[in-house]
PDB file of N, CA, C and O in Angstrom:
ATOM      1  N   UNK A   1       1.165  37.227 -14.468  1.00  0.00           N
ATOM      2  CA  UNK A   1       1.963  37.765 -13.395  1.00  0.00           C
ATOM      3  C   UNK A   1       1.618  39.246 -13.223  1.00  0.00           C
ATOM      4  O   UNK A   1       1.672  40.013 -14.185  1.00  0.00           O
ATOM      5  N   UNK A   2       1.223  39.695 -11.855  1.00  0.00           N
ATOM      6  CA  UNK A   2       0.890  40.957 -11.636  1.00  0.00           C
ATOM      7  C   UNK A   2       1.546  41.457 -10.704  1.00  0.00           C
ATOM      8  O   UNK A   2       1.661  41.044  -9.550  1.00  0.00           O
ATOM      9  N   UNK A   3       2.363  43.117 -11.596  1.00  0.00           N
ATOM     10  CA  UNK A   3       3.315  43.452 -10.495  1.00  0.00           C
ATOM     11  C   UNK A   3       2.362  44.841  -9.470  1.00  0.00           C
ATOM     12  O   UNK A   3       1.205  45.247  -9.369  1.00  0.00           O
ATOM     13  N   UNK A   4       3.189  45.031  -9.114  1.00  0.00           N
ATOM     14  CA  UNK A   4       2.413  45.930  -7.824  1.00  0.00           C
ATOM     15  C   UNK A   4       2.760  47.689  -8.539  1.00  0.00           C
ATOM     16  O   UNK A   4       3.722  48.144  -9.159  1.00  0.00           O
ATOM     17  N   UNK A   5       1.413  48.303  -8.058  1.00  0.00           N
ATOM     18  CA  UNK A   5       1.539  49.401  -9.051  1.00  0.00           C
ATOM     19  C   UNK A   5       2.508  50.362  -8.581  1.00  0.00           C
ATOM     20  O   UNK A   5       2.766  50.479  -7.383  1.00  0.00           O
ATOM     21  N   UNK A   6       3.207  51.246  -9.735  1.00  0.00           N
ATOM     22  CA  UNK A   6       4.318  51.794  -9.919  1.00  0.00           C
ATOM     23  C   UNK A   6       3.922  53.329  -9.825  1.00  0.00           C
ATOM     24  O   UNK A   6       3.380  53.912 -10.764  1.00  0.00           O
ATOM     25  N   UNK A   7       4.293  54.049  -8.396  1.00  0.00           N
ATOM     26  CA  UNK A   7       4.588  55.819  -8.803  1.00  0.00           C
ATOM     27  C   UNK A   7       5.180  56.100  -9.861  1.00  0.00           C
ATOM     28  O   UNK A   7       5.691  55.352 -10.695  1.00  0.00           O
ATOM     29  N   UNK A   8       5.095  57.374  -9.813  1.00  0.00           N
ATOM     30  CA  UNK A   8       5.207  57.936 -10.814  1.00  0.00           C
ATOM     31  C   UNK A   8       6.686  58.724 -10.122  1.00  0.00           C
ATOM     32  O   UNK A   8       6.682  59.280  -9.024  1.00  0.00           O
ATOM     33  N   UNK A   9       7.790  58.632 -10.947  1.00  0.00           N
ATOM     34  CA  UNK A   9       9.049  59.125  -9.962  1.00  0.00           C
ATOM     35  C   UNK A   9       8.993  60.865  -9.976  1.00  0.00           C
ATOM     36  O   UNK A   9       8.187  61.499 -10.656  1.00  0.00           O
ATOM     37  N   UNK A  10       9.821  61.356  -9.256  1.00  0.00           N
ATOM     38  CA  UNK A  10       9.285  62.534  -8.255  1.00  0.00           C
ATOM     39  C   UNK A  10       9.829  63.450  -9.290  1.00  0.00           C
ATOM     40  O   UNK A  10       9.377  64.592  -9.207  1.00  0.00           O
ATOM     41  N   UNK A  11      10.686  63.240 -10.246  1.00  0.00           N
ATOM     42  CA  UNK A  11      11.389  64.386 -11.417  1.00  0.00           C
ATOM     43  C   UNK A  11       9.532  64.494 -12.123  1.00  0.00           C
ATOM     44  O   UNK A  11       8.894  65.542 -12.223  1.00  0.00           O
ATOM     45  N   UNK A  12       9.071  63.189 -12.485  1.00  0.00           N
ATOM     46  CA  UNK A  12       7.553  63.073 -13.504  1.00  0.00           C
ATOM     47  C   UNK A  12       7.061  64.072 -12.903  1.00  0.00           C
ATOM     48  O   UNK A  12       7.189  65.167 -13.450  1.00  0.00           O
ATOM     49  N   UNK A  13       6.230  63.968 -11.369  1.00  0.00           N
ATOM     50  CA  UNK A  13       5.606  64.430 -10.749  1.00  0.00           C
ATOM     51  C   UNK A  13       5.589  66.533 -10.342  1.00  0.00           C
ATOM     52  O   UNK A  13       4.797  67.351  -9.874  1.00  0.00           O
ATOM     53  N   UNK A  14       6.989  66.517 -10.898  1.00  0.00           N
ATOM     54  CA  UNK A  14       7.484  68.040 -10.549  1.00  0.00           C
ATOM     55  C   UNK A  14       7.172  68.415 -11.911  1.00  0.00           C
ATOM     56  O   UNK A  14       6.434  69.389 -12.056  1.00  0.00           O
ATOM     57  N   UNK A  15       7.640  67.762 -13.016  1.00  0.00           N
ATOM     58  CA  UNK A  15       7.503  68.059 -14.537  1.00  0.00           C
ATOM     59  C   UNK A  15       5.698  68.361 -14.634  1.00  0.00           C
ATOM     60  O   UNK A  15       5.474  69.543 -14.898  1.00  0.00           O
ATOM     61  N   UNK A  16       4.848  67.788 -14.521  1.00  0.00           N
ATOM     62  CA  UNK A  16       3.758  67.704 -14.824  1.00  0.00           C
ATOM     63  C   UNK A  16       3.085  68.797 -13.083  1.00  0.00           C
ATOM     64  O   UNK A  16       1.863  68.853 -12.951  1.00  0.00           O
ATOM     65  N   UNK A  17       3.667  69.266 -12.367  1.00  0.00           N
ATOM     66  CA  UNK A  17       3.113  70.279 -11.688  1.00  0.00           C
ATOM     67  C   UNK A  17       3.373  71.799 -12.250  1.00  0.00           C
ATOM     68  O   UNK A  17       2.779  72.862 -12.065  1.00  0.00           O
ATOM     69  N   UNK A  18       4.514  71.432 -13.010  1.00  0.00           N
ATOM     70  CA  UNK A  18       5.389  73.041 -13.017  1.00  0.00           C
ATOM     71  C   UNK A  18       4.874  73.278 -14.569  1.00  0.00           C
ATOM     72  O   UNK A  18       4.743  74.418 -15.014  1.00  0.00           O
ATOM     73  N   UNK A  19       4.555  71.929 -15.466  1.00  0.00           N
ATOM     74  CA  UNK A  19       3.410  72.809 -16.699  1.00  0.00           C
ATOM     75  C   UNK A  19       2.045  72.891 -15.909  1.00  0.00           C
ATOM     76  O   UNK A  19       1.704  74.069 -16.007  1.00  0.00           O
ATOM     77  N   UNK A  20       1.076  72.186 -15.153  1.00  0.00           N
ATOM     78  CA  UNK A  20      -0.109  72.441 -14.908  1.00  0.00           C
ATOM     79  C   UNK A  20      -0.069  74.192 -14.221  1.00  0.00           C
ATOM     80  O   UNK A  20      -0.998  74.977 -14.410  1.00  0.00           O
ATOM     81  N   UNK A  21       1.076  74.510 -13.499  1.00  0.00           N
ATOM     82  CA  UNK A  21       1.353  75.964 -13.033  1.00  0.00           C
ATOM     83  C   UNK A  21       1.414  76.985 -14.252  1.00  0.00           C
ATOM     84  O   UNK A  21       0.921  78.093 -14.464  1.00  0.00           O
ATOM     85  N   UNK A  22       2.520  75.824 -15.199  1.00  0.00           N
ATOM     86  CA  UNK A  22       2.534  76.666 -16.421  1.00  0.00           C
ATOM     87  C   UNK A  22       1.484  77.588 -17.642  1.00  0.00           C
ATOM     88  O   UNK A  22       1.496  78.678 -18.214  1.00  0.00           O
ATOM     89  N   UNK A  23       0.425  76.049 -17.556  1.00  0.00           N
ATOM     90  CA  UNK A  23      -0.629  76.564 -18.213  1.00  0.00           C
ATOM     91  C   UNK A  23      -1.985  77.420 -17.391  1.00  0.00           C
ATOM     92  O   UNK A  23      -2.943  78.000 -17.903  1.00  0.00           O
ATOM     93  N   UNK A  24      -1.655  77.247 -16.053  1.00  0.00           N
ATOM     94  CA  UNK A  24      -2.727  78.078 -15.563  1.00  0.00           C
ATOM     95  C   UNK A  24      -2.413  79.507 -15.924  1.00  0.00           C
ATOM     96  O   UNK A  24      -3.310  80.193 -16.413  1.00  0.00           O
ATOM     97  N   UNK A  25      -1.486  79.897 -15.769  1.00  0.00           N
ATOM     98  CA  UNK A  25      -0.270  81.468 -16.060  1.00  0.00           C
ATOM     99  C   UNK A  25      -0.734  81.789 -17.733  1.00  0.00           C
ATOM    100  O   UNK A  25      -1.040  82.862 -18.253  1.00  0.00           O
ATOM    101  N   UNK A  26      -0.656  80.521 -18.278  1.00  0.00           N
ATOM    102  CA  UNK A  26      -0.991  80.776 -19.534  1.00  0.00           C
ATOM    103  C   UNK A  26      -2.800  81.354 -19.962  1.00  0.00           C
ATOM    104  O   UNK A  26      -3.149  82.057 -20.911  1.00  0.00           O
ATOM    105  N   UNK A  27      -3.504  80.846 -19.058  1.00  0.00           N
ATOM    106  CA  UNK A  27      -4.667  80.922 -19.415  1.00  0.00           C
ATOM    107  C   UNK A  27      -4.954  82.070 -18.383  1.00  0.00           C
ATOM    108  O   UNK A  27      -6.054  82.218 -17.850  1.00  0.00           O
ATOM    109  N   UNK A  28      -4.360  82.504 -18.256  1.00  0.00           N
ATOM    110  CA  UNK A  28      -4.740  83.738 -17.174  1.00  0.00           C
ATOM    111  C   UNK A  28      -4.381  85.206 -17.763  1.00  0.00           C
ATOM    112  O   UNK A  28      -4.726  86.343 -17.442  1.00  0.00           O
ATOM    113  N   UNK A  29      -3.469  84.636 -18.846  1.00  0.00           N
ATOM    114  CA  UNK A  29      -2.569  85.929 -19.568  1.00  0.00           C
ATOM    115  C   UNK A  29      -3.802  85.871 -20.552  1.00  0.00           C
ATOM    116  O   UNK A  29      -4.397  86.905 -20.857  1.00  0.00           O
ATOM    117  N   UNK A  30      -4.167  84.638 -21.039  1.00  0.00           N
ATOM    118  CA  UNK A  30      -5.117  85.023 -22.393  1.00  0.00           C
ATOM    119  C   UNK A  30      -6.508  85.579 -21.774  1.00  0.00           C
ATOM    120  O   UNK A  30      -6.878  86.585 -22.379  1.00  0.00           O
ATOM    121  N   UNK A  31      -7.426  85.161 -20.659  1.00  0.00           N
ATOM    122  CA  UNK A  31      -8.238  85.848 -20.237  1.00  0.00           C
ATOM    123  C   UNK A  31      -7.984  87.370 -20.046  1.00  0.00           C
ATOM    124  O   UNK A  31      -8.530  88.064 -20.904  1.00  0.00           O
ATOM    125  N   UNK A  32      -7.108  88.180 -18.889  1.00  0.00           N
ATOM    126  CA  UNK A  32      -6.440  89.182 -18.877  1.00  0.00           C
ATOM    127  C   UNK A  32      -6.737  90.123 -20.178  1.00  0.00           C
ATOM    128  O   UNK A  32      -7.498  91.085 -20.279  1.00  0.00           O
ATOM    129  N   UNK A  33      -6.012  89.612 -20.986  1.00  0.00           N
ATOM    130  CA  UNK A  33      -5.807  90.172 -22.009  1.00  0.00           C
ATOM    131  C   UNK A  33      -7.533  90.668 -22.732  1.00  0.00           C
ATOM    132  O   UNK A  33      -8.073  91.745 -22.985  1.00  0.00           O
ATOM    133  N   UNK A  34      -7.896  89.332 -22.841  1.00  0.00           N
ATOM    134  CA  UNK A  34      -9.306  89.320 -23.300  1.00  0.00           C
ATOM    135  C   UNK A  34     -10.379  90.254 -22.827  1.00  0.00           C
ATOM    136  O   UNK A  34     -11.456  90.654 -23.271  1.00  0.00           O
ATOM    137  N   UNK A  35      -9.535  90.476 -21.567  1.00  0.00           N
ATOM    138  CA  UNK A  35     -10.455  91.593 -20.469  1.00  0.00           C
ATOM    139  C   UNK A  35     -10.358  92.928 -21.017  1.00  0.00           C
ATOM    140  O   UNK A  35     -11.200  93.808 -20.840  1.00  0.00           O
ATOM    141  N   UNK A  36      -9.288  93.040 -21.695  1.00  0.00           N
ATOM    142  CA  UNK A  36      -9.009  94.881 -22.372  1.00  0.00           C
ATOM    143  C   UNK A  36      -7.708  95.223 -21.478  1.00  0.00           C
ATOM    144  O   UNK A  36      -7.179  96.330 -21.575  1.00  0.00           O
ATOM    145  N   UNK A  37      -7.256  94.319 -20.682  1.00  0.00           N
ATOM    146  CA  UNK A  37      -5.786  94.506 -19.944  1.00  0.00           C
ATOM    147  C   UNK A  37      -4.306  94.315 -21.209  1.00  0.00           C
ATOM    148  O   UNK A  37      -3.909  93.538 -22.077  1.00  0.00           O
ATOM    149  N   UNK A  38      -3.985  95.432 -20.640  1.00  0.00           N
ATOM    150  CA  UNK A  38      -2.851  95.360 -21.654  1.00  0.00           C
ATOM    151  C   UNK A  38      -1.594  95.198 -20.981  1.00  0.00           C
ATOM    152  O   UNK A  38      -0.755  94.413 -21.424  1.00  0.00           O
ATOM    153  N   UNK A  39      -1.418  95.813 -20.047  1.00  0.00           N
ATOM    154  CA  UNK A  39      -0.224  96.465 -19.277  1.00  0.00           C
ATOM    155  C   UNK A  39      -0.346  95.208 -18.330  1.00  0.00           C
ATOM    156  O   UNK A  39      -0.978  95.343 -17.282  1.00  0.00           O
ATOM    157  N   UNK A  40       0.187  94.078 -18.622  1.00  0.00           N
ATOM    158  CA  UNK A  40      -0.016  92.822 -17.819  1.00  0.00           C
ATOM    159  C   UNK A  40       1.395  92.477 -16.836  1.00  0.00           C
ATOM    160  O   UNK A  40       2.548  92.436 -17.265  1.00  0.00           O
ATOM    161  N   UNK A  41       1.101  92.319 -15.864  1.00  0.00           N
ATOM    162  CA  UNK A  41       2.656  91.972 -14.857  1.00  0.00           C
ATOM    163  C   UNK A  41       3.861  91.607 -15.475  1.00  0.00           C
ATOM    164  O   UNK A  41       3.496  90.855 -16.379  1.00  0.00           O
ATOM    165  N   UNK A  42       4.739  91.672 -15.506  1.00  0.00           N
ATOM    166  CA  UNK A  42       5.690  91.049 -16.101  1.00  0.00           C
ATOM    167  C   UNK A  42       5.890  89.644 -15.835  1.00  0.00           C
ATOM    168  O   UNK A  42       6.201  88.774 -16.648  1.00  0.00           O
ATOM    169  N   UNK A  43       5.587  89.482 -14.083  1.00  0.00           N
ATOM    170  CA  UNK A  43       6.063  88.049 -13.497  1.00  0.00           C
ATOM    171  C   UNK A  43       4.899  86.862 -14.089  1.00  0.00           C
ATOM    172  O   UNK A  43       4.805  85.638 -13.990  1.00  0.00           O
ATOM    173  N   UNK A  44       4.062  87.984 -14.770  1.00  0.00           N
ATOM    174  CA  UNK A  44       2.821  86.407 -15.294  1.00  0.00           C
ATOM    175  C   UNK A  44       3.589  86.048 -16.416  1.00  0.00           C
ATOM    176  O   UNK A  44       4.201  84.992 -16.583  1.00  0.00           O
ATOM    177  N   UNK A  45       3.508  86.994 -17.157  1.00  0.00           N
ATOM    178  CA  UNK A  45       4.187  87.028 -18.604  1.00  0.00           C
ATOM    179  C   UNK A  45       5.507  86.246 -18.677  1.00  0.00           C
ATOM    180  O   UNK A  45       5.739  85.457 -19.593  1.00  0.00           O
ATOM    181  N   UNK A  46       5.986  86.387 -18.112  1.00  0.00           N
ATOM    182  CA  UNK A  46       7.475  85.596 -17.903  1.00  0.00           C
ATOM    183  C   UNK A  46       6.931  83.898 -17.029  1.00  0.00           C
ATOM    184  O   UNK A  46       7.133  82.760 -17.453  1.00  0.00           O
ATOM    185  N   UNK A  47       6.448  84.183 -16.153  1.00  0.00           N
ATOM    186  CA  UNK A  47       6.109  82.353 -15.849  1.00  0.00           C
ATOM    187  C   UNK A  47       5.199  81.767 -16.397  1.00  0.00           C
ATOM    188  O   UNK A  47       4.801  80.641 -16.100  1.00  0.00           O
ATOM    189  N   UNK A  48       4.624  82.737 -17.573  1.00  0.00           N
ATOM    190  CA  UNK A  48       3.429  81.496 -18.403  1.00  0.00           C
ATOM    191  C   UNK A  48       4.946  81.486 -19.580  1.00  0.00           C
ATOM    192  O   UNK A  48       5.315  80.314 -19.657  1.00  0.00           O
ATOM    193  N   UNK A  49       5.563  82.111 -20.173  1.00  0.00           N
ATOM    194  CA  UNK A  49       7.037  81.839 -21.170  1.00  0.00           C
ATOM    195  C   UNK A  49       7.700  80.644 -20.313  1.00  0.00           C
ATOM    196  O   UNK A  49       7.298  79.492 -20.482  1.00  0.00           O
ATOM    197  N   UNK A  50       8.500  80.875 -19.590  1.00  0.00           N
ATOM    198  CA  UNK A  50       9.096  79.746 -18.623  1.00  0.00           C
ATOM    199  C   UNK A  50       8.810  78.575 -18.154  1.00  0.00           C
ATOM    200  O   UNK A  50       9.357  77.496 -18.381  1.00  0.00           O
ATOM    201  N   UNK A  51       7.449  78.972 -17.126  1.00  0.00           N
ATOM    202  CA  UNK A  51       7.617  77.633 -16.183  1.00  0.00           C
ATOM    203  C   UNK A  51       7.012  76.518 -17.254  1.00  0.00           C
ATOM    204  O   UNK A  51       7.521  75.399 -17.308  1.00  0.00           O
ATOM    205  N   UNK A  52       5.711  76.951 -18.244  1.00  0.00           N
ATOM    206  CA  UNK A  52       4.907  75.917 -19.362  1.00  0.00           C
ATOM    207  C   UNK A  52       5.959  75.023 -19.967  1.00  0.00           C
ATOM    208  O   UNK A  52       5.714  73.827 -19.811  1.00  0.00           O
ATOM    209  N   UNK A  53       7.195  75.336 -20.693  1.00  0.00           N
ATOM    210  CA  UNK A  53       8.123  74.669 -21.623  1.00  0.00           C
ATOM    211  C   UNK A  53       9.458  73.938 -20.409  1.00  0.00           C
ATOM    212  O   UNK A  53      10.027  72.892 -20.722  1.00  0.00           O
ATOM    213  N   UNK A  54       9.732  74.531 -19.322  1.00  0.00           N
ATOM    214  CA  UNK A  54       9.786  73.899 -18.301  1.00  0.00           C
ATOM    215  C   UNK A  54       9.962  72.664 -17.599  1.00  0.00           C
ATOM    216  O   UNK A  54      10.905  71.917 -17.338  1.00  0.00           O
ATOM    217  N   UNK A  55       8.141  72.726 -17.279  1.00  0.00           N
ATOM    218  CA  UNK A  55       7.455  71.527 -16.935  1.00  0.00           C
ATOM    219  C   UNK A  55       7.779  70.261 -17.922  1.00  0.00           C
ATOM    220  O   UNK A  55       8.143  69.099 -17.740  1.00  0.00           O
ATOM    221  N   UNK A  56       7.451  71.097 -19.094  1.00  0.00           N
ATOM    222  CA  UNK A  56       7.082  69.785 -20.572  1.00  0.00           C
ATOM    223  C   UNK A  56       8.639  69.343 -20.448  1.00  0.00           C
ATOM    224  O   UNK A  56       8.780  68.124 -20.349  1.00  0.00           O
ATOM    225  N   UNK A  57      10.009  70.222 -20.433  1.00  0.00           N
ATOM    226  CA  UNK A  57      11.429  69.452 -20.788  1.00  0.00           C
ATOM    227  C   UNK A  57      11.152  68.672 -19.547  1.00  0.00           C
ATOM    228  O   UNK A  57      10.928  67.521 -19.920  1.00  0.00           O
ATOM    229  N   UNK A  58      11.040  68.767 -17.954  1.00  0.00           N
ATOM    230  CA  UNK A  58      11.304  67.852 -17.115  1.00  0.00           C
ATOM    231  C   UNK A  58      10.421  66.952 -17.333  1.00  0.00           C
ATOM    232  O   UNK A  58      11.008  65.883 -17.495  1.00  0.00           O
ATOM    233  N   UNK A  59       9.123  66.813 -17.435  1.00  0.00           N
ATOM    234  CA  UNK A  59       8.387  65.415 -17.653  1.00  0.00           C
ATOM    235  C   UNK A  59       9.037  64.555 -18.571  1.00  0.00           C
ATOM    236  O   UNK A  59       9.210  63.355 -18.356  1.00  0.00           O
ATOM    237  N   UNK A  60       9.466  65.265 -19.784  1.00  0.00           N
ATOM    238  CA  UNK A  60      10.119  64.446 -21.051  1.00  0.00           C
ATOM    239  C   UNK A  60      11.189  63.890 -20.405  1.00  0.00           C
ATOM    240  O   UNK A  60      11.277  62.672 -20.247  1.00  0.00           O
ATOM    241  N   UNK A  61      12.044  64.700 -20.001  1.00  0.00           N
ATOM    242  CA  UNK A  61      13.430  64.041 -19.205  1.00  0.00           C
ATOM    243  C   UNK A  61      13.288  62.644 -18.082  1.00  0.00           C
ATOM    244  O   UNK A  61      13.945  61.634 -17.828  1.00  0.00           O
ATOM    245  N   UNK A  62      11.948  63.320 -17.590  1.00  0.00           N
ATOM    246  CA  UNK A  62      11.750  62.245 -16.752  1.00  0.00           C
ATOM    247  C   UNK A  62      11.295  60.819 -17.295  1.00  0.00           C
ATOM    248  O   UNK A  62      11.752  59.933 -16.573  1.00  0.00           O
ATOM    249  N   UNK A  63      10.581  60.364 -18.285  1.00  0.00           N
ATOM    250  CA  UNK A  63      10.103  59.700 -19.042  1.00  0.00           C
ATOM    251  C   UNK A  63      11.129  59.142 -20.007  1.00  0.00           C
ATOM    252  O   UNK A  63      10.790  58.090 -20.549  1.00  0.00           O
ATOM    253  N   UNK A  64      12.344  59.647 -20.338  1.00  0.00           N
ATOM    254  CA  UNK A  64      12.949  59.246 -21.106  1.00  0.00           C
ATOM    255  C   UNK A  64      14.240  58.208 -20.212  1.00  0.00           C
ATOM    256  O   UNK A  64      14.778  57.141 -20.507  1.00  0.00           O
ATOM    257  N   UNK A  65      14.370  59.151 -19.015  1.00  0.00           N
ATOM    258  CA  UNK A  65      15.196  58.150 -17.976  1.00  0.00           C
ATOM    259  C   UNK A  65      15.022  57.035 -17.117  1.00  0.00           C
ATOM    260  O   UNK A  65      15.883  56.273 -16.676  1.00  0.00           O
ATOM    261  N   UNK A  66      13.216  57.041 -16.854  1.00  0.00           N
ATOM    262  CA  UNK A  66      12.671  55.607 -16.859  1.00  0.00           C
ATOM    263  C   UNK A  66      12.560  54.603 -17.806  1.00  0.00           C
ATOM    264  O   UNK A  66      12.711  53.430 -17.464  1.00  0.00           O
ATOM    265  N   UNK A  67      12.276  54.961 -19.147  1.00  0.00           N
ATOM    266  CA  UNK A  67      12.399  54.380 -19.983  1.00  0.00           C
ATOM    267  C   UNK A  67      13.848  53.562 -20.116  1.00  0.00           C
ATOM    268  O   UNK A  67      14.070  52.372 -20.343  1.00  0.00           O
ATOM    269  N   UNK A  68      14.663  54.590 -19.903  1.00  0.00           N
ATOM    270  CA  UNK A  68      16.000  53.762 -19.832  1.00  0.00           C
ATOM    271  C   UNK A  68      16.496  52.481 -18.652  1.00  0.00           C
ATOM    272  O   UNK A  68      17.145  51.436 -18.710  1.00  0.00           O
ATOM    273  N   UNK A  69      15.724  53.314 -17.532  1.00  0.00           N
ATOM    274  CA  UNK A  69      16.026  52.417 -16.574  1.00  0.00           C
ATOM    275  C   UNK A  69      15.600  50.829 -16.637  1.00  0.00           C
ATOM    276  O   UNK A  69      16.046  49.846 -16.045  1.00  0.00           O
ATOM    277  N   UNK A  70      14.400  51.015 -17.739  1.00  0.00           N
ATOM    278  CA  UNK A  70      13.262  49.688 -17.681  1.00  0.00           C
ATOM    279  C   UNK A  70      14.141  48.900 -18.723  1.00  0.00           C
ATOM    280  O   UNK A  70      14.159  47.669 -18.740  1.00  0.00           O
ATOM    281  N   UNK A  71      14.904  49.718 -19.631  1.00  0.00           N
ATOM    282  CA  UNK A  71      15.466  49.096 -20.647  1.00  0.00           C
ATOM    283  C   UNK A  71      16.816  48.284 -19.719  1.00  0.00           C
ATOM    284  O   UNK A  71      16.967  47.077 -19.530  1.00  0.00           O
ATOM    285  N   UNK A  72      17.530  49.238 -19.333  1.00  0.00           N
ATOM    286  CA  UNK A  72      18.510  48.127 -18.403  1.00  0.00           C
ATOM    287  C   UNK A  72      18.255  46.816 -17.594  1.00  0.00           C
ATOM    288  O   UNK A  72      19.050  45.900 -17.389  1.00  0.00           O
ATOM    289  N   UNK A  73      17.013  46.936 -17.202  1.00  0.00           N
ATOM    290  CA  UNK A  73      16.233  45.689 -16.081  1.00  0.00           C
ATOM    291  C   UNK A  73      16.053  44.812 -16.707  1.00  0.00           C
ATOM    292  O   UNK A  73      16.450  43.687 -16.403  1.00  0.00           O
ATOM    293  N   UNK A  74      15.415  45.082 -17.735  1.00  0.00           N
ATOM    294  CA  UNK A  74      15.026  44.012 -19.247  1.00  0.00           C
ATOM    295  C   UNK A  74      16.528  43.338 -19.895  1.00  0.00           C
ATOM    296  O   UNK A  74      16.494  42.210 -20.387  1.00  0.00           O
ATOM    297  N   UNK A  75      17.513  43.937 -19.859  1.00  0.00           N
ATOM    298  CA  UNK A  75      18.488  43.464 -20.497  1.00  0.00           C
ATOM    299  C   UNK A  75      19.034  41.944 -19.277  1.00  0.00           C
ATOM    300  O   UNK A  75      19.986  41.223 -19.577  1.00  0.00           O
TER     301      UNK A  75
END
């Protein structure tokens, strides 16, 4: 039996944009830095801290409430 393929629900989809944002911020602070920049923006510095751990709680959240949902269907 083959079911018809499943999106990915729109909490997943925000979770896994807002770390890919996260880690670009992140890898931009470590280049930066690498450059001999010291005196780095604050707003990078703060959205590679933020948005990275973020992303990761909403994907998890999101993943954990499908999971549930699949568990109710199954019951």
């Amino acid at each position: 039996m083959e079911s018809a393929p499943r999106t990915k629900p729109l909490l997943m989809r925000a979770g896994i944009g807002l770390f890919a944002v996260g880690m670009l911020a992140v890898l931009a602070v470590f280049v930066l830095f690498a450059a001999g920049l010291e005196d780095l923006p604050v707003w990078l510095s703060a959205g590679a801290g933020v948005i990275t751990p973020l992303g990761l709680g909403l994907g998890l959240w999101a993943l954990v409430r499908e999971h549930r949902k699949a568990a109710k269907r199954a019951d």
